[in-house]
C-alpha positions as CSV (number, residue, x, y, z in Angstrom):
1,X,-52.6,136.1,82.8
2,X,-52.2,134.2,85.8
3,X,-49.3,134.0,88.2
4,X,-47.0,130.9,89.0
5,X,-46.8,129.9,92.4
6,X,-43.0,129.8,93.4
7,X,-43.4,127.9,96.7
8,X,-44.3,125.1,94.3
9,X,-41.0,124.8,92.9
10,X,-38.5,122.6,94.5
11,X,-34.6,123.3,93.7
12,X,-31.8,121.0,95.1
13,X,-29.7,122.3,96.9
14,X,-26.0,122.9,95.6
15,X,-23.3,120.3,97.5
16,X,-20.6,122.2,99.4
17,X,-18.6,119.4,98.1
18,X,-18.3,117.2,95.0
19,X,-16.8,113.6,95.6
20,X,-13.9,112.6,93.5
21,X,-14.5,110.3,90.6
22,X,-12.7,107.5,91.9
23,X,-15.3,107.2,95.3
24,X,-17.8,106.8,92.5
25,X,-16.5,103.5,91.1
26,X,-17.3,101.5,94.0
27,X,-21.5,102.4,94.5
28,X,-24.0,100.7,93.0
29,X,-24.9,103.6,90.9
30,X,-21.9,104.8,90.0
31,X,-20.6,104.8,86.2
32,X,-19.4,101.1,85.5
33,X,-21.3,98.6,86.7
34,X,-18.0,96.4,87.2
35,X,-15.3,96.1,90.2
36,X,-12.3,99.3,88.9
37,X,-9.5,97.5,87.3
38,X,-5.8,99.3,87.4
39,X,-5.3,101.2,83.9
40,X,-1.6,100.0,84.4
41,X,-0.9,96.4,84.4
42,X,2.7,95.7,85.5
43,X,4.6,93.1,83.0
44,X,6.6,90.7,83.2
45,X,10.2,90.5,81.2
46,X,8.7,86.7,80.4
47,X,5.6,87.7,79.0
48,X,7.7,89.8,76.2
49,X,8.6,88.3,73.0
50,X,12.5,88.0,72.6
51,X,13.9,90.3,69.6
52,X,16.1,88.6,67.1
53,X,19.9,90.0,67.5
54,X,19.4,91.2,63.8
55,X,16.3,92.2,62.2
56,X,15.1,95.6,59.5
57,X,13.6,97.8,61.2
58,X,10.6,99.8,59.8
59,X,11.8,102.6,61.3
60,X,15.1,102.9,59.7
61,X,16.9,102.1,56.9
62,X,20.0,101.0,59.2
63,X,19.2,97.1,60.3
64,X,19.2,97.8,63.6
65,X,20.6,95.2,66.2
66,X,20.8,94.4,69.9
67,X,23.4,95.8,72.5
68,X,24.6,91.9,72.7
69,X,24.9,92.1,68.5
70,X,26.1,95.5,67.4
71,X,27.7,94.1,64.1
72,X,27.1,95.5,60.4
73,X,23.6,93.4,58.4
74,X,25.3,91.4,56.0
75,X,22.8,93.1,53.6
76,X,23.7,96.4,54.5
77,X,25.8,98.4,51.7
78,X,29.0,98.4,53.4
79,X,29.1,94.9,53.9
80,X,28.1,94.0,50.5
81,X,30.8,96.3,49.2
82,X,33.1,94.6,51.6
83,X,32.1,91.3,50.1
84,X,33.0,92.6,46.6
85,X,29.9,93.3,45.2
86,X,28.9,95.7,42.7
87,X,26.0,98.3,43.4
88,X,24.1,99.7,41.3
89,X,21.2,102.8,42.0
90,X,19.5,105.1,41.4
91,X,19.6,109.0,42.0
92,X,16.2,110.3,43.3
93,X,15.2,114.4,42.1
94,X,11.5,114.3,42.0
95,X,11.2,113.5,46.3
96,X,8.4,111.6,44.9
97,X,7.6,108.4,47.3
98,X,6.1,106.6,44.6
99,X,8.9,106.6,42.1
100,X,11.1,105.8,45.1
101,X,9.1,102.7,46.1
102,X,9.3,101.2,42.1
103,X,12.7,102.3,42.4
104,X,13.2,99.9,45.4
105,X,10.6,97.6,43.9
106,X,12.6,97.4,40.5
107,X,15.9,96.4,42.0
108,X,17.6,99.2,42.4
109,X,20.9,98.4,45.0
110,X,20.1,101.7,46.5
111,X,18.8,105.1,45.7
112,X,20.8,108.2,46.5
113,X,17.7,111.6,47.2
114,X,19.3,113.9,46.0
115,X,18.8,117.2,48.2
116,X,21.3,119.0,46.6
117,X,19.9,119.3,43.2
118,X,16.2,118.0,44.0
119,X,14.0,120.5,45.0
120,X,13.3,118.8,48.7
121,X,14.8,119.3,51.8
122,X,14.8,116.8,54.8
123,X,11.2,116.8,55.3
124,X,10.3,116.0,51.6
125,X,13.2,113.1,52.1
126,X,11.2,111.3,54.9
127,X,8.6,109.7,52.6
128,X,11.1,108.8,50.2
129,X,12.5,107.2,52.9
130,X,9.7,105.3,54.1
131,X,8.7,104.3,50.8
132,X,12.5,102.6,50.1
133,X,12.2,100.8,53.5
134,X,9.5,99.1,52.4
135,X,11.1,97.8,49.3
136,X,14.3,97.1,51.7
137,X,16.1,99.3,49.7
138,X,19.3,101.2,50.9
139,X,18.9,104.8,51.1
140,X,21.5,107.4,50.8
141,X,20.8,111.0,51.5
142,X,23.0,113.7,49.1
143,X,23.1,116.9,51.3
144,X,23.3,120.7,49.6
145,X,26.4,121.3,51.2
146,X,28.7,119.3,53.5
147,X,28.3,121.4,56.6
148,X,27.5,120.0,60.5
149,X,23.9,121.6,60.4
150,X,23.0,119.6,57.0
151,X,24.9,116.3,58.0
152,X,22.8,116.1,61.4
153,X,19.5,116.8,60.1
154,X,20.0,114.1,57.4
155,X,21.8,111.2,59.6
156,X,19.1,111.8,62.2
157,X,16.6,110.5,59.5
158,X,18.3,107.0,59.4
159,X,19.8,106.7,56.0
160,X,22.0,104.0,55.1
161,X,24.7,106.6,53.7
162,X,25.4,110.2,53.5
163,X,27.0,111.8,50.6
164,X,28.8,115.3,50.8
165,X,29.3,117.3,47.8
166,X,32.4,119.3,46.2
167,X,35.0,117.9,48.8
168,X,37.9,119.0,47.7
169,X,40.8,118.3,49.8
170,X,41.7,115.4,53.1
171,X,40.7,118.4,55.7
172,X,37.4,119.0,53.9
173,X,37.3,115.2,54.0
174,X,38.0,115.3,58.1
175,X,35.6,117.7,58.3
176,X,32.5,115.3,56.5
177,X,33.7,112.6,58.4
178,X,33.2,114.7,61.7
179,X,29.8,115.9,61.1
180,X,28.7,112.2,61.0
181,X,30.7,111.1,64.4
182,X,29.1,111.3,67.7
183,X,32.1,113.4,70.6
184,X,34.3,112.8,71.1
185,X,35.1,111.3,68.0
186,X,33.3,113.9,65.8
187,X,30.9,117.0,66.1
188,X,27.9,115.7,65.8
189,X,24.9,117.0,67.6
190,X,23.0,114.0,69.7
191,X,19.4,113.5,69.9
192,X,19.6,109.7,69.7
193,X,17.0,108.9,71.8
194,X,14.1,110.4,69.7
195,X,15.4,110.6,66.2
196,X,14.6,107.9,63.1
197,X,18.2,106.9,63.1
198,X,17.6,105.1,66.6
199,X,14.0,103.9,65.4
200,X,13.0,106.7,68.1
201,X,15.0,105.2,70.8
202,X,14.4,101.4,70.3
203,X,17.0,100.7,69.1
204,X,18.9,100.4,72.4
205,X,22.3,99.4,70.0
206,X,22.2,102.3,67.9
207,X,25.2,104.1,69.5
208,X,27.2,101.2,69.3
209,X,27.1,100.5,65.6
210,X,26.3,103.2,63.8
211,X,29.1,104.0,62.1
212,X,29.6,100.3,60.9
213,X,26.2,101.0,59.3
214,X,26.9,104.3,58.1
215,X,28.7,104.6,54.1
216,X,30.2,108.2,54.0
217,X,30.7,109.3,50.3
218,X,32.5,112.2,49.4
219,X,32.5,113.6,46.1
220,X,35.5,114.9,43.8
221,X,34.6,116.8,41.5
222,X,36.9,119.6,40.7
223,X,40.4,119.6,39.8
224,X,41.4,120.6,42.9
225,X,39.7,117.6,44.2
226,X,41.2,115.5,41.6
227,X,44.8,116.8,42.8
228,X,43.8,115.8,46.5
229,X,42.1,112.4,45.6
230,X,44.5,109.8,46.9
231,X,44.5,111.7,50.0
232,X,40.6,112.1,50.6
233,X,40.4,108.1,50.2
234,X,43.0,107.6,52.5
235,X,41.0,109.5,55.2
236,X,39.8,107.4,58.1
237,X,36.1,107.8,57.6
238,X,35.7,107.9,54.3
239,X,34.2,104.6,52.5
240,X,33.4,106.0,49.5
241,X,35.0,108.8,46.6
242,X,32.3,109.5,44.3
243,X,33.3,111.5,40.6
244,X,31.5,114.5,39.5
245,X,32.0,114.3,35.9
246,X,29.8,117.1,34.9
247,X,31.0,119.5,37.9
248,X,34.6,118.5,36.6
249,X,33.8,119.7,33.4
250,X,32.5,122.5,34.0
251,X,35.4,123.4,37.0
252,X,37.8,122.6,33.4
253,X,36.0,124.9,30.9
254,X,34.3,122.3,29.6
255,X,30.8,122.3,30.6
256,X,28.8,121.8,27.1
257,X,31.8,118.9,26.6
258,X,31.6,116.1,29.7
259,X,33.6,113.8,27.2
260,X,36.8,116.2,26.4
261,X,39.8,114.7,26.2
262,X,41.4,116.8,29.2
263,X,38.3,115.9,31.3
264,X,39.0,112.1,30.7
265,X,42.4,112.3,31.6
266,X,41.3,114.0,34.7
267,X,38.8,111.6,35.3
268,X,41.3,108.9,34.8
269,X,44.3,110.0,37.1
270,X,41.3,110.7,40.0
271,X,40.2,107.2,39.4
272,X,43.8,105.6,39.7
273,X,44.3,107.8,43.3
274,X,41.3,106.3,44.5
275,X,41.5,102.5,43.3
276,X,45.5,102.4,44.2
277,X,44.5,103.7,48.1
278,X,43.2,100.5,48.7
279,X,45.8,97.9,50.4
280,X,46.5,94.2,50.5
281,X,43.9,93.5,53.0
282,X,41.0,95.7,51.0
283,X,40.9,99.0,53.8
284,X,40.5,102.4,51.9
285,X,38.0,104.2,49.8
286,X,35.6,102.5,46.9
287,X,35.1,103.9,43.5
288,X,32.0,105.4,43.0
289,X,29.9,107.3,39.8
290,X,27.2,107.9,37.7
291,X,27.1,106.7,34.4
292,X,26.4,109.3,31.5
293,X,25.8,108.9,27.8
294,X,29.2,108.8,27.0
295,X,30.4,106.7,29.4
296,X,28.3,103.6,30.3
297,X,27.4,101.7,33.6
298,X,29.1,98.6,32.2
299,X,32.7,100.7,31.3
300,X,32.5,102.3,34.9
301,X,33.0,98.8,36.1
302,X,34.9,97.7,34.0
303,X,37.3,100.3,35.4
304,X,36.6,99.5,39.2
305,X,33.4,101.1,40.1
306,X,31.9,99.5,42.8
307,X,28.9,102.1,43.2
308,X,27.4,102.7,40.2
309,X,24.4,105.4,39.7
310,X,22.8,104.5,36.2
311,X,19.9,107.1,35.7
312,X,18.1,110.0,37.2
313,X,14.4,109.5,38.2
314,X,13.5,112.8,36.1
315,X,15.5,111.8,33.5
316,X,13.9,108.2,32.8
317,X,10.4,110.1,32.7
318,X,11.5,112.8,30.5
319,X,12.8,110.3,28.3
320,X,10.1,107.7,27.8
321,X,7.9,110.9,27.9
322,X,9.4,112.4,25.1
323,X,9.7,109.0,23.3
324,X,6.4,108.2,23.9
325,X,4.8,111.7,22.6
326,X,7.1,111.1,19.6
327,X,6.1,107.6,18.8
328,X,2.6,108.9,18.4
329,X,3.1,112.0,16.4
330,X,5.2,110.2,13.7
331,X,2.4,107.2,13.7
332,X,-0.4,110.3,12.9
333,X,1.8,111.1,9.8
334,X,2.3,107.1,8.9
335,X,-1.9,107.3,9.4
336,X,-2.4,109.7,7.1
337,X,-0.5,108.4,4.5
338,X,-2.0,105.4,4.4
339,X,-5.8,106.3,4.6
340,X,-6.2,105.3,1.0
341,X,-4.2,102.4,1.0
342,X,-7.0,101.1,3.8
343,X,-10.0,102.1,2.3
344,X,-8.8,100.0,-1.0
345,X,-8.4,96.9,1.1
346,X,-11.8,97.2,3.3
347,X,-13.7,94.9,0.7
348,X,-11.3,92.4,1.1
349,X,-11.1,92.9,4.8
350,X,-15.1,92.2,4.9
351,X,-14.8,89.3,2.5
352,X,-12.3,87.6,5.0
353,X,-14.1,88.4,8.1
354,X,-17.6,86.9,6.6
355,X,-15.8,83.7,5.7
């Protein structure tokens, strides 16, 4: 085996120094083959398109508006309420973003997720969200519990309203309404300039007019909170009393019996407290509910509802499931008793189709 001559090999030296990549961009031989250009071009405010005063944005369900504009979308709920309309929606227990975006597509007014009897919290709501945006459809976010932790997490999300179950009395009420105002006016926690609400900080009006976007509900739905209804309406705040007829039931006795007389009559004097806080010029709470089996989206209004929640995602699917399983199960027995009737007319049936 022969040996390898090392004085043949020729290493270059290492540089004591290496030159920065910027001294490189000017040679011949160095990466580009161009003159550098600045990564950063400065631009001008004229060069920018101008941004309507009003527009949707795809980051929130609030339409968000201009410093200069900070006035409530005529197509937002409260307005529409203001104008006399009558909503009707949707309530939202699956977190599914497809259901919510037929929901939306459907014509739903609005649709209420439900994260207090849904199985999603606020990051299974943010889809949901998306998905009614795109629709422009209102959303409304029902938190577990009305607490400051729950009310900040949700309104940071952007939804058109917030809905805080089993209030049952005007300091409760105070307290919801609190949660949802910025200090000094209320307690809430401020990350405006990151969260949805704000479309991440681009909306530069958000702090101006979000609470003439913002429809706060509070439900009644005890007879405690039946007792106290005139005054949670009459709280500053609160847009909206929503009735709990199945929660008032049950709070009665009557929770296998929604439709007992003493639960109407409940349901009734909670109903006159809330319509009769309303003055001449329209201020106070709206009436609000959800239509059951017993008691009809058409009779709610008929009795002032002006928010009206007609079905349950999870409960239109169960039911044209079930109807649709049924359907076919009673057409196998209508089969089977009419094999023989079939088999007579075949012949015929042959005759006709070779004429």
């Amino acid at each position: 085996m022969g040996t390898t001559n090392t004085t043949s090999l020729r290493f270059k030296p290492i540089p004591t120094s290496i030159p920065s990549f910027s001294s490189l961009l000017s040679k011949p031989h160095s990466f580009f083959p161009f003159n550098p250009i600045p990564i950063f071009k400065p631009i001008s405010s004229s060069s920018i398109p101008k941004t309507p005063s009003v527009l949707k944005s795809s980051f929130t369900d609030n339409p968000t508006t201009t410093a200069a504009a900070a006035t409530a979308s005529p197509n937002n709920l409260k307005s529409r309420l203001r104008n006399g309309d009558t909503l009707y929606g949707l309530f939202l227990l699956s977190f599914s973003p497809t259901l919510a975006e037929i929901a939306g597509l459907a014509g739903y007014d609005y649709v209420v997720i439900d994260m207090e009897h849904g199985y999603g919290g606020i990051s299974d709501a943010l889809p949901c969200l998306h998905a009614l945006a795109a629709t422009n459809t209102a959303a409304i976010l029902r938190v577990p519990e009305t607490s400051a932790t729950w009310a900040k997490k949700a309104l940071d999300l952007g939804p058109q309203g917030i809905m805080f179950p089993m209030v049952d009395s005007a300091r409760s009420a105070e307290n919801a309404v609190s949660y949802c105002r910025f200090p000094p006016a209320g307690v809430r926690g401020s990350a405006h300039t990151v969260v949805r609400a704000s479309g991440y900080g681009v909306d530069e009006g958000y702090l101006g007019n979000y609470m003439e976007e913002l429809l706060i509900m509070c439900q009644v739905e005890s007879e405690e909170g039946v007792k106290n209804a005139d005054k949670i309406a009459a709280v500053d705040g609160v847009d909206c009393v929503q009735m709990g007829p199945l929660d008032l039931s049950a709070s009665m006795g009557h929770l296998w019996d929604p439709w007992n007389k003493k639960v109407r009559e409940m349901m009734y004097e909670a109903e006159k407290k809330v319509l009769d806080s309303k003055d001449e010029d329209g201020d106070g709470a709206y009436l609000c509910g959800f239509a059951m089996p017993h008691d009809g989206p058409q009779y709610l209004r008929s009795r002032g509802y002006h928010m009206v929640a007609g079905a349950v995602d999870v409960g239109l699917f169960r039911s044209a499931a079930v109807e649709d399983v049924n359907k076919f199960k009673i057409s196998l027995v209508e089969d089977e008793g009419s094999d023989s009737e079939r088999g007579e007319g075949k012949e015929g049936d042959e005759k006709y189709w070779s004429e």
